[in-house]
N, C-alpha and C positions, 0 to 999 in steps of 0.2 A: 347861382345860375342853374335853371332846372336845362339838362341833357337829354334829347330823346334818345333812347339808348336801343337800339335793336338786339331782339333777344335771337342767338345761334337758337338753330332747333341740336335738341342733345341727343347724343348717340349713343345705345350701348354696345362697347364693342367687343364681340364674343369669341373665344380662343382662337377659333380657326381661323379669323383675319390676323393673328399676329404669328401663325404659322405660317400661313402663307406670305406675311412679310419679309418674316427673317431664314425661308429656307434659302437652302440651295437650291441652282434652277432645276427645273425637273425635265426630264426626258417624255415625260408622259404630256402629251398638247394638252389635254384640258386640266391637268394640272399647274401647266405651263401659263394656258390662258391665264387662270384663277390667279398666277403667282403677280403676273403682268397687270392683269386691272386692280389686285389689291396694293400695288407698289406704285401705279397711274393715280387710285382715288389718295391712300395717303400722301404723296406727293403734290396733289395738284389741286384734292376737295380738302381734306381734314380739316384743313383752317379755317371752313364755313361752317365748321359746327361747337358745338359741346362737346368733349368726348369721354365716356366715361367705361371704368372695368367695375369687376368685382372680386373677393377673394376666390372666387370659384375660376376666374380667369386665371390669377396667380397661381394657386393650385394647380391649373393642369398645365400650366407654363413650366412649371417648375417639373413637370416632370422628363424621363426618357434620356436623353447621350446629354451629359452635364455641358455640354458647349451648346449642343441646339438650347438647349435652356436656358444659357446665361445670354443668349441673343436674344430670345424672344422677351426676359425680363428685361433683358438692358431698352427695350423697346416701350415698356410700358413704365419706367421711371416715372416722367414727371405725370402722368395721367392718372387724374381722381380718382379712389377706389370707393363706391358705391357699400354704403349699409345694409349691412343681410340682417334682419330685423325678420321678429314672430310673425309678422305677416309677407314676410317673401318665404319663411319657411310652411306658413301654411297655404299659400297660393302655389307653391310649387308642388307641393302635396295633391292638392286637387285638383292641379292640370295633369297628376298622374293618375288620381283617384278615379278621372271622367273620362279619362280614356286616350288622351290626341298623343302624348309620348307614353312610352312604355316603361315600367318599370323600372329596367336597369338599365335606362339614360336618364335617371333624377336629375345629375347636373343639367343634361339639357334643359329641363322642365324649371332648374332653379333660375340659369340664366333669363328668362321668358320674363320669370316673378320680378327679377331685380330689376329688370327693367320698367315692368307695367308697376310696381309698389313705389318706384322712384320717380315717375312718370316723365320717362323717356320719351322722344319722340319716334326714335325708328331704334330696333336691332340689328346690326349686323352680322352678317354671317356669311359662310360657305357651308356648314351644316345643312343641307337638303334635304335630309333622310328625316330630320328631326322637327327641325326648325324652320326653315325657309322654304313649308313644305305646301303646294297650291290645295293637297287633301286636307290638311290637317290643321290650317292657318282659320278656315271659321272656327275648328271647335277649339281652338288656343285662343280666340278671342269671344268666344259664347264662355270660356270659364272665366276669363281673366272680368269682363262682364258683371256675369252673376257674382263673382265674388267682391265686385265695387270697385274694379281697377279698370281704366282707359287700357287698352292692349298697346303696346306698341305699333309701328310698322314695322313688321320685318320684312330686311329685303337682304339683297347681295349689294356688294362693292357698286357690279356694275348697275344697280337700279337704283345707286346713287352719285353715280356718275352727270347724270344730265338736271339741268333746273340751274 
């Protein structure tokens, strides 16, 4: 018996929402906000999607006070880790090579890659400077583009909040 089967749209989920899962609360409000709507959407969205990491997620998870680290890995346990393959390594290169991240944020540039070589539907993030950024989000999707990959959407928690 054929099943119509509805496809999650898949997500990649990028360090900083699993910082801000597994901190302590913070004293500072917009870190506070951030902590509350990333603990709102994994609570109450996550289960509407795909959810996918990558080793660049584990990597920076694993770094800094061995307890924050073993939280934020204990958090990404059962969630699929995404293949870093010669074409995330070379489209992360070119989203630094053309300009939108800088240099010495490659991981940020690599995240972007694994998602658009994997062909994610949306990124998440609290990265702003980088990533989830209103300047720099065409020329991160004019590379990802030219180099024959759909871009992501990247958004925050809360621009995945509603729908």
């Amino acid at each position: 018996m054929y099943e119509n089967k509805i496809m999650k749209p898949k997500v990649y989920i990028e360090t900083t929402i699993l910082s801000y899962l597994t901190a302590r609360p913070s004293n500072d409000l917009r870190a506070m906000a951030n902590q509350n709507t990333t603990i709102e959407w994994w609570e109450n969205r996550r289960s509407e999607f795909e959810i996918y990491i990558s080793e660049f997620v584990v990597a920076e998870l694993s770094q800094g006070d061995p307890e924050a680290a073993a939280r934020r890995l204990a958090a990404i346990e059962d969630i699929p880790e995404l293949d870093v393959t010669e074409k995330v390594r070379h489209l992360g290169n070119a989203i630094i090579a053309e300009g939108p991240i800088p240099e010495q944020s490659i991981i940020d540039a690599y995240h972007i890659a694994v998602a658009a070589v994997n062909g994610m539907d949306y990124l998440i993030t609290w990265n702003c400077t980088h990533i989830a950024n209103a300047v720099t989000r065409s020329q991160i999707e004019a590379v990802c583009r030219n180099n024959g990959f759909e871009p992501p959407i990247i958004c925050t928690p809360q621009e995945l909040m509603e729908g």
